[in-house]
C-alpha positions, 0 to 999 in steps of 0.5 A: 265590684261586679258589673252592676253595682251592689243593691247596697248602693242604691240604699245609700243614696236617700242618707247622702241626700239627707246629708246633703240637706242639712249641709246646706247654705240658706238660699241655693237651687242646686247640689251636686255630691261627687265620691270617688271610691277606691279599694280601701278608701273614698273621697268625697266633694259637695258644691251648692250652686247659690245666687252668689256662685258655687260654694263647697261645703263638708256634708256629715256622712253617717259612718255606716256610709262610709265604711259601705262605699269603701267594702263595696269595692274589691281588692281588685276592682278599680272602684266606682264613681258618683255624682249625686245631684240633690234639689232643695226639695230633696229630689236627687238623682244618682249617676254611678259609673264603674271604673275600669282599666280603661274608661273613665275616672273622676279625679278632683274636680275633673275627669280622666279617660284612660285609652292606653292602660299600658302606656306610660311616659318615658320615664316609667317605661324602664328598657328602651329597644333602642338603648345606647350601650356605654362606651366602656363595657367592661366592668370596672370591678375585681372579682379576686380583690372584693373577697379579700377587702371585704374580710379585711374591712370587717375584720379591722371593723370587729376590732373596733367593737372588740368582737370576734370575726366568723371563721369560714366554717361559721358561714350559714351558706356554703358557696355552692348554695350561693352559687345556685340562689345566684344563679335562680336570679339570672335566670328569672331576670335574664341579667347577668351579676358582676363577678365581684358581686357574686364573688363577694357573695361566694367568698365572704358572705355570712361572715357578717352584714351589719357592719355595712350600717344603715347599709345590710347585705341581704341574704342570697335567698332574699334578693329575689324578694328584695328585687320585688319590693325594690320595683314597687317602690322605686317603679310605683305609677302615681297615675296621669294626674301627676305622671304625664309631668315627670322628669328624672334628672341626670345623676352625677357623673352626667350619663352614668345612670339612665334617666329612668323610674325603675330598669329592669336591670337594677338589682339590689344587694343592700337595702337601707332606711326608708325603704332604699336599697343599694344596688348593681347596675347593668344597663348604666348610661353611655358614661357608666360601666356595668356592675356600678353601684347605685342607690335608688328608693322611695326618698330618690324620687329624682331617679338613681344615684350614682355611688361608686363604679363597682362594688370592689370600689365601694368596699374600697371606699369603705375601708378608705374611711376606716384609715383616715378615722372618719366614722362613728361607732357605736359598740353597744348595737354594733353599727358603724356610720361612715363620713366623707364625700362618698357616703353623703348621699342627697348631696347631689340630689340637693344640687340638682334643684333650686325652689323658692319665691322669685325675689329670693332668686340670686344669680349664684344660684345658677349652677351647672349643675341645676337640672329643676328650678321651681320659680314662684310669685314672680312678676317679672323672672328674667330667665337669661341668667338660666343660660348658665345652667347648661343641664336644666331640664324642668322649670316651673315658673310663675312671672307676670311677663316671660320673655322663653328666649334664653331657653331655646338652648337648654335641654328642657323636657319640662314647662310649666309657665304661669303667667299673664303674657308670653310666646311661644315662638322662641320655643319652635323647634325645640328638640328636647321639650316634651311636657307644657303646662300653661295658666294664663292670668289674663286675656291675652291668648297664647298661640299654639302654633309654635307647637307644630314644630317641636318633635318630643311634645308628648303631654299638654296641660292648657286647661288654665290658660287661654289660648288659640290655634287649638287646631296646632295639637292635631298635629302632634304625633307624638302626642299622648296625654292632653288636659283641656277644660269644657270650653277648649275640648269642645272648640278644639272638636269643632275645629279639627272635625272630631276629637277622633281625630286627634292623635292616638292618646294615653290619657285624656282630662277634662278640667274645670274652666277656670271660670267653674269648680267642676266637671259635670258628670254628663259632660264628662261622659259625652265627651269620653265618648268622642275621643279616639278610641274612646267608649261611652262608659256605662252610666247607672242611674237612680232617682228617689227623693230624701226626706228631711 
């Protein structure tokens, strides 16, 4: 969209006004229409304020409507957002702000501000310039065995199905064309292959690659395209609303894989269902070797999993299934499905977290293992049994009272606490935790002091929760995303003398009080201007009036 919007627009609002109207409830004094659109899509909101409160309503747009908000924005436009408020005399005014990769954005109720487009949280940053190397460095695999297991592998594979191997001079690549597709990849991503994978790429791919089902090796001339397609899925920015609070669990062996979204040194050499791939790892955590195999894709939202510590060792493990008889075959399509321990993957993924209503919450499903516990409707969860679960690094907990001592100790990255009365001050000076969402259920005030002393704080929610100390958050250095309501930006500005003063931040939002359903869109944009490196967005305005 350009920098001033379509005449178009200004068109539309008399038929969304009109829309608005005959949406509405008998009595009401005021309505306010938020759309958010976006290449592609839009998504609309409509409240009435009436005598009894705020209600929602579903307004009819015209199609013609519909599909003119979604083509005003360009394939490569961020998009634009309204705020349409209407009168019962059918008087309206239009507020359009264009979003930018800076600036603000309207999202649900609230709004956010994007200071920092190229910031993201640890962990989507992928590489870190200070990254522990593993303590073994040598890759594990056997650039002179893979070639042979891989043609013994098929060979017992194709008289299963009764079918005739390739011969060498069958091969649709010579190995010298490999060799230079091979070397295309290291150049343009600056990652050196294990030599078993490229040696089984020079010695046996092309003899075939379906027998790996639901695993197919790809073609040495589409890994540069897979590793394209494997980044977008596995490296996707979900935004501020859901980002800010991510944590990637450790994979098993713990340490093997690093604790991150997507790393610039995963290459992939199979891919799978539902857009996953199988790939090499040359970057792996401080317990892992370089070369070692791991399995990441759209389902592994949690991060990588780890399969086995080379590519000789998978192929290994492969024919390891063939010899104990555990597979199933189907010889019509030509695909094997192998069994066992080192194909289940999910199983890891799955003991990893436990998620359900307090009152079904055993103490055996404590483990050691656990990293994500997600704890709703509880009155009083009593957290000392977490003590046993020595790797937990995300809780969601919802208890009318919640005692946060036994978690002084875990290496939790993530809080996020429902409840009607706790403290913060068992927490103070806890070195791993860096995400705190809070929502309060009554009165009672959290202190926020306790903040002070905790060094990774990097991202607050507090917009549900009632709170003082709000000055505590200036001293957050580290801290790059804060989400507060109305109320709590403009007592926390008073405060510290300035939102400017504030650390230098990501992203900011402003969410609705817990008393109110939305944000109004010139408050949203006074208090954009405020923040530290922050801009009075441009805001377009139209008047007119609808007829019913």
């Amino acid at each position: 969209m350009p920098a001033e919007p379509d005449p178009r627009l200004n068109r539309l609002f008399p038929s969304m006004a009109r829309s608005v109207l005959a949406a509405a409830p008998a009595e009401w004094s005021r309505a306010v229409y938020k759309v958010e659109a976006t290449p592609g899509c839009s998504s609309t909101s409509l409240t009435y304020d009436t005598a009894d409160g705020r209600i929602g309503r579903t307004a009819d747009l015209d199609d013609e409507v519909v599909m003119t908000l979604i083509n005003l924005v360009g394939e490569d436009d961020a998009g634009f957002d309204i705020e349409l408020t209407v009168r019962p005399d059918g008087d309206y005014e239009a507020a359009v702000s264009i979003r930018e990769d800076t600036g603000l954005v309207a999202k649900d109720r609230g709004y956010f501000s994007i200071l920092d487009p190229g910031h993201r949280p640890p962990p989507y940053r992928g590489s870190e310039p200070d990254e522990t190397g593993p303590r073994d460095p040598s890759e594990a695999g056997d650039p002179d065995e893979v070639g042979r297991l891989i043609r013994e592998y098929l060979s017992r594979v194709y008289a299963i199905f009764g079918k005739r191997l390739r011969t060498d001079e069958e091969r649709p690549d010579s190995p010298a064309d490999i060799r230079r597709h091979l070397d295309a990849l290291e150049r343009r991503t600056g990652v050196t292959l294990p030599a078993d994978l490229r040696a089984a790429y020079e010695q046996a791919w092309g003899l075939d690659y379906r027998a790996f089902y639901p695993w197919s090796w790809l073609p040495p001339d589409w890994l540069d395209g897979a590793l394209t397609n494997m980044r977008e899925v596995i490296g996707w920015w979900p935004g501020w609303k859901l980002g800010w609070k991510e944590v990637v669990c450790d994979a098993s062996p713990p340490g093997a894989v690093r604790r991150v979204k997507c790393h610039p040194a995963w290459i992939p050499f199979c891919d799978g269902p539902d857009q996953s791939y199988l790939a090499v790892d040359m970057s792996p955590g401080p317990e892992g070797r370089p070369g070692q195999v791991i399995l990441v894709g759209r389902s592994w939202g949690d991060g990588a999993e780890y399969v086995a510590d080379s590519v000789t060792t998978l192929i290994r493990n492969q024919l390891a299934a063939l010899d104990r008889g555990d597979f199933d075959a189907d010889v019509q399509e030509m695909t094997l499905s192998l069994h066992g321990e080192q194909f289940e993957f999910g199983r890891a993924e799955a003991a990893r977290e436990w998620r359900g209503q307090a009152a079904d919450l055993a103490r055996d499903d404590i483990t050691p293992e656990l990293q994500r516990m997600l704890i709703w409707q509880g009155k009083r969860v009593d957290l000392e049994m977490l003590r046993d679960a020595p790797m937990l690094r995300e809780l969601l907990v919802h208890s009318t009272v919640c005692d946060l001592a036994p978690l002084r100790d875990l290496p939790l990255e993530s809080l996020q606490l429902k409840t009607a009365r706790t403290d913060l001050t068992p927490l103070a000076g806890h070195p791993t935790l860096r995400v705190i969402a809070l929502e309060t259920t009554l009165a009672e005030p959290i202190d926020l002091a306790p903040l002070r002393t905790m060094p990774a704080i990097d991202g607050l929610d507090l917009s549900k929760a009632g709170v003082t100390g709000l000055d505590a958050i200036a001293e957050l250095d580290g801290l790059r995303y804060l989400a507060l309501n109305p109320d709590q930006w403009r007592e926390l500005h008073e405060r510290i003398g300035g939102l400017h003063r504030l650390p230098p931040l990501a992203a900011a939002h402003i969410a609705p009080a817990p008393s109110d359903d939305v944000v109004r869109h010139e408050e949203a944009v006074e208090w954009a201007g405020r923040l530290p490196g922050g801009d009075r967005p441009q805001v377009l305005r139209y008047t007119g009036r609808a007829e019913r």
